[in-house]
N, C-alpha and C positions, 0 to 999 in steps of 0.2 A: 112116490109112485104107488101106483092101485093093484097091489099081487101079482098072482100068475100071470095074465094077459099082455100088462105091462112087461115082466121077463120074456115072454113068450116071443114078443115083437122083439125084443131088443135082443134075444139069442140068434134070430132067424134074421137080423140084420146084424150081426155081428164083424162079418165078414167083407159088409157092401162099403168101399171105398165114397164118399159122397161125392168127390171133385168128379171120376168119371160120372158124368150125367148120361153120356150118350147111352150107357149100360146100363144104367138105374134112372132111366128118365123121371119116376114118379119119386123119386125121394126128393128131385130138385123140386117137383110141384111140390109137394112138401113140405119143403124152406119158403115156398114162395107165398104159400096159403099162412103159417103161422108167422111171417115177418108181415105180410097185410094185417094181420088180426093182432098182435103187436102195436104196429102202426096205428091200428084204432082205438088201442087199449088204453097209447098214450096221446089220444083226440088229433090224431093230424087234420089237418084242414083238408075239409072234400076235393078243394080245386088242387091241391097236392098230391104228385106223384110220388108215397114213398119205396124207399127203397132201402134194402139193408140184406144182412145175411148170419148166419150163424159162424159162432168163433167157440174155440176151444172153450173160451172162459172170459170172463170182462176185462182180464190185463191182454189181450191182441183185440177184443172189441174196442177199448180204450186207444190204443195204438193207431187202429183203423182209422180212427173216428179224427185224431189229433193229428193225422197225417193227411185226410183233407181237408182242415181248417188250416192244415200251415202251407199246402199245393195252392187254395183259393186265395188265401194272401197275398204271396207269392205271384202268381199271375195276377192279380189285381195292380200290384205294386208294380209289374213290367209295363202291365200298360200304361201307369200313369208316370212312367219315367222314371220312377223312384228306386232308390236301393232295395235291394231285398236280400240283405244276408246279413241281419240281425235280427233274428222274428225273438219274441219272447211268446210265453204263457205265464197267467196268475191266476193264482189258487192259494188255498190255504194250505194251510199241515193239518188239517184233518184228512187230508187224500187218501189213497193207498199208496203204498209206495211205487205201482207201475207209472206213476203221471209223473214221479222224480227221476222213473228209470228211461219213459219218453224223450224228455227233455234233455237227459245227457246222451240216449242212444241215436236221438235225431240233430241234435247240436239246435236245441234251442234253451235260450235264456228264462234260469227259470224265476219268476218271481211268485216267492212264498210266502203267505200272510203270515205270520206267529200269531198263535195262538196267547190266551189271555188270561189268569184266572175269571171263574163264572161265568167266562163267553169261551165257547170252545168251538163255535165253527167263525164264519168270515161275515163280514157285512158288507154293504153297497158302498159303503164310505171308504172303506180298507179297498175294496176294486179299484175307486176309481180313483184313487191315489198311486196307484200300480200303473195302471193301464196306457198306454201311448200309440199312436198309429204304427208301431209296430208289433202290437200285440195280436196274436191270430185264434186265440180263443180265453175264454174264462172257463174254468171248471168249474163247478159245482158239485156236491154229493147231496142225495136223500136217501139219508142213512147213513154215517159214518162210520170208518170202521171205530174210532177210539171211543165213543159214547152213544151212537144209534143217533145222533140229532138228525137236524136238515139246515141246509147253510139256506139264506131268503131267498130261495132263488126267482121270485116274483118284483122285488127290490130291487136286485142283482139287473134283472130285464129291464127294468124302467130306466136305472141308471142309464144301461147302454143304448136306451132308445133316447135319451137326451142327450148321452154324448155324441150317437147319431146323426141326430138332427143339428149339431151345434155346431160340431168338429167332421163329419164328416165319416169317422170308424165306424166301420158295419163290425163290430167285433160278436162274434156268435159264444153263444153259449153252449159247451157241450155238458149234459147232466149225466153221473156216474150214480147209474140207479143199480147198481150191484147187489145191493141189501135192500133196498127202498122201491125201487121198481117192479117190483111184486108186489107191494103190501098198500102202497098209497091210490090207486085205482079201485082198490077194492073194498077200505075202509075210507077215504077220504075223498071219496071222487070230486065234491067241488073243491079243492086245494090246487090252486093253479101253478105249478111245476114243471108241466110238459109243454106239448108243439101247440097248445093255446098261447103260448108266448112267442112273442115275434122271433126274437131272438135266439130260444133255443131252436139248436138245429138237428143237434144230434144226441141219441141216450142209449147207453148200455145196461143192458141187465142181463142178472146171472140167471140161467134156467138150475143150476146145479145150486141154489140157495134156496129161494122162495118160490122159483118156477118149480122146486117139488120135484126135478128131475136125478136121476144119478148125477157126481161128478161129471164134467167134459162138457158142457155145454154153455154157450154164453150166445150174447147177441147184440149187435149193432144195430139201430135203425136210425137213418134219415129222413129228416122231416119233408124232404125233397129230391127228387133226381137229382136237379142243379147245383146238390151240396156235396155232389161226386163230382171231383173231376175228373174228366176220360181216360186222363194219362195213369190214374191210379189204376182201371180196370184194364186187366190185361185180356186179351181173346186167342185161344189155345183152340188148336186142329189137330193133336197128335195122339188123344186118346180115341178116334172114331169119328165126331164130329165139331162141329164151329161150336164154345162157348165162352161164357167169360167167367173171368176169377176176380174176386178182388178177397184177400187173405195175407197172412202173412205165414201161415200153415198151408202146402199146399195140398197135403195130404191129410184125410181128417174123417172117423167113422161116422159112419149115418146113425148107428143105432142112437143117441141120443137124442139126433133130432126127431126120428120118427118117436122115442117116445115124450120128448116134449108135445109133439102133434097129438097123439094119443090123451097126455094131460090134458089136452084146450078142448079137445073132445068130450072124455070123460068127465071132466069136472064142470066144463063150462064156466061161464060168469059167474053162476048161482055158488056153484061148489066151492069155486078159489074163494070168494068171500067167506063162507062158512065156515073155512079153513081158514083164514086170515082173521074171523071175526074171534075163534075160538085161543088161538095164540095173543091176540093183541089180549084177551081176557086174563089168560092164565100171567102172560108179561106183567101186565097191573097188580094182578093180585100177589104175586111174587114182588113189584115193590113196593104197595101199601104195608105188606107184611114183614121187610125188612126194616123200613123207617120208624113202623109202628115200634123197634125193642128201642129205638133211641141210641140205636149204635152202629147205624149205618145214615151218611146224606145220601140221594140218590140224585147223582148228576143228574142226566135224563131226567125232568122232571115229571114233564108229559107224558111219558111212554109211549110216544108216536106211534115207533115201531114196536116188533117183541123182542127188544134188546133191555136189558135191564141195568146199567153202570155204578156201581156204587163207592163211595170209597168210608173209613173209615173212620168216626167220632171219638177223639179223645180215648185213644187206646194207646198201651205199651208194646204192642206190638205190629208190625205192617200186616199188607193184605198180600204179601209174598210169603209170609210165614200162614197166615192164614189160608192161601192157594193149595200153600202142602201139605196142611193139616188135612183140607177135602179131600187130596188125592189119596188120602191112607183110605178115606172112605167110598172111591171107585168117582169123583167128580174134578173133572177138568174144566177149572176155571181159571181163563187168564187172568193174571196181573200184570200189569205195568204200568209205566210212568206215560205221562199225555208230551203230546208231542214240545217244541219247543217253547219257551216261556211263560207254557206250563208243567215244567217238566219235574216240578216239584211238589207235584200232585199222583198219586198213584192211588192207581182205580181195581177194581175187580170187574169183567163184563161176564155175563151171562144172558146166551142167546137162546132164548124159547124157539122151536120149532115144530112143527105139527105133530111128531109123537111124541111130545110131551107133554102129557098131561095134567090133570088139576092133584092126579095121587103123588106124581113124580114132582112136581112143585112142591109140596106136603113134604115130603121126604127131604128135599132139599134141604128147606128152612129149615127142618128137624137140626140137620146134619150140620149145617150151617151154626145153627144157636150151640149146638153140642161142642161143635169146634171151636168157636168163640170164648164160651166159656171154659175149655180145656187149657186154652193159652191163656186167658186173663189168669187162672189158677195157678199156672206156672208159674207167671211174674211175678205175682205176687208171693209164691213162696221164696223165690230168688230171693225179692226186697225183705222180708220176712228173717230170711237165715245171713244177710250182710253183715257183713262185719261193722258196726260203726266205727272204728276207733281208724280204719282203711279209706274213711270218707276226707279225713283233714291231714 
């Protein structure tokens, strides 16, 4: 967020409920101007009606979105005589965990790709080994939470446009651009990911990550009216006047949205990129400069995003002892282990974001190199003072 101005707006909308529109008619304009410009951010097709709204956060945009891929299933599946109460989804374990919380809070079957050593997101091959006409979407991420990748999701598309044409399943793709949906537009604009693909239909992304807004804010958009079914939009007459909802919050502050609106303003195209071009810099340089001591691999190879993954070379120590050693020095870095059947792999992430700069990178690696060497010192005094005669 851009100082005063920014607070300013978002103090003097603190109070304004977004759902009453009838009362705050211009905050719904609002919504309605930065889910257009959204829309176009991630290329929807001109002859396309999109449509979407803002959510707390990308776990109910996610919710939203996976709840009218399993309603259009569903009535597709009535008309055609067919059962419809077994729907599945397939996805990887690279997810967040809201797509596993989906799946048992809506009672759909879930199928989970395992991950892999060296591959840590999914393939078109692993899809379509999953997938059966009762599947009512595929997820995707660009961005993951466990390593910053991108699953193919260009691949991903083609598949389902030949299982399409072959078999008949229109199975859509919904992309979870939580972390990615900000940065890939603006650094990568010809990387084909969005509503240039037939098949995706629907993307979330977080405004409270890379949209650069405070906490509370996330966003749905479809690539189409027709990717709403009506039954999900509800139409309410009892705050004033006739509108519609479709949320899973019904109650939900504007100040966010207005200052994401403010952001699309203020920075414009030119600014988010400048901002996006300046973190994917400092991300790189933060892992050219770990790999460079020979005592860090860096998963992430590319550093698409400004997520940086690294895990540990030939040390006597993990990156859980080395988490803690940082936080003596004021840095919170997670550790953990990669999701299943790689779970024998534990990583360190560390997420650049716009006030972090090329000085605070510097400092890092300092802090980093110091701690490294504080624990290799340790062990080796350990191994140093052992008793041998307690080894046989």
């Amino acid at each position: 967020m851009d100082g005063p101005q920014a607070d300013k707006l978002i103090m003097e909308s603190i109070d304004k409920n977004f759902v009453d529109n009838d009362e705050y008619p211009q905050t719904e304009k609002i919504q309605e101007r930065s889910v257009n410009m959204l829309a176009r951010l991630f290329n929807a097709p001109e002859e396309c009606i999109s449509m979407g709204t803002a959510t707390i956060g990308s776990s109910e945009a996610i919710m939203l979105g996976l709840l009218a891929h399993k309603w259009t299933w569903r009535e597709r599946r009535k008309a055609e005589g067919k059962d419809c109460d077994k729907p599945n989804i397939v996805m990887g374990a690279d997810v967040h965990t809201v797509w596993e919380k989906f799946a048992r809070y809506f009672d759909v079957e879930l199928k989970l790709i395992p991950l892999r050593e060296d591959l840590y997101t999914i393939t078109a091959d692993d899809v379509a080994e999953e997938i059966d006409e009762n599947t009512i979407a595929v997820g995707a991420v660009i961005g993951t939470t466990f390593t910053g990748q991108m699953d193919p999701i260009k691949e991903i598309n083609d598949m389902l446009i030949n299982i399409k044409d072959d078999k008949g399943w229109d199975i859509p793709i919904h992309v979870d651009g939580a972390s990615g949906g900000f940065i890939a537009p603006f650094l990568y604009p010809d990387l084909l990911w969005d509503f240039r693909l037939e098949q995706v239909k629907s993307i979330n992304v977080s405004g409270h990550k890379y949209g650069l807004v405070y906490p509370g804010v996330g966003w749905i958009i479809f690539k189409d009216k027709s990717d709403i079914p009506d039954d999900l939009v509800f139409n309410i007459n009892y705050l004033g006047g006739n509108m519609s909802n479709y949320s899973l919050n019904f109650s939900k502050g504007s100040s966010t949205i207005i200052a994401q609106y403010y952001n699309f303003l203020r920075l414009g195209f030119s600014g988010y990129k400048a901002i996006m071009d300046i973190m994917s810099l400092n991300a790189k340089y933060l892992a050219y400069e770990l790999k460079k001591t020979g005592k860090f691999e860096v998963i992430n190879k590319n550093t698409t995003f400004p997520v940086v993954t690294v895990k540990l070379k030939d040390a006597d120590f993990t990156v859980f002892q080395l988490s803690r050693k940082l936080r003596q020095k004021g840095w919170i870095i997670p550790a953990y282990t990669l999701p299943k059947n790689a779970d024998d792999i534990s990583v360190m992430r560390m997420v650049i974001k716009e006030n972090f700069g090329k000085d605070m990178v510097d400092s890092l690696l300092e802090d980093i190199k110091e701690s490294y060497n504080d624990l290799e010192s340790k062990n080796e005094e350990i191994h140093k003072n052992e008793n041998p005669s307690l080894l046989y």
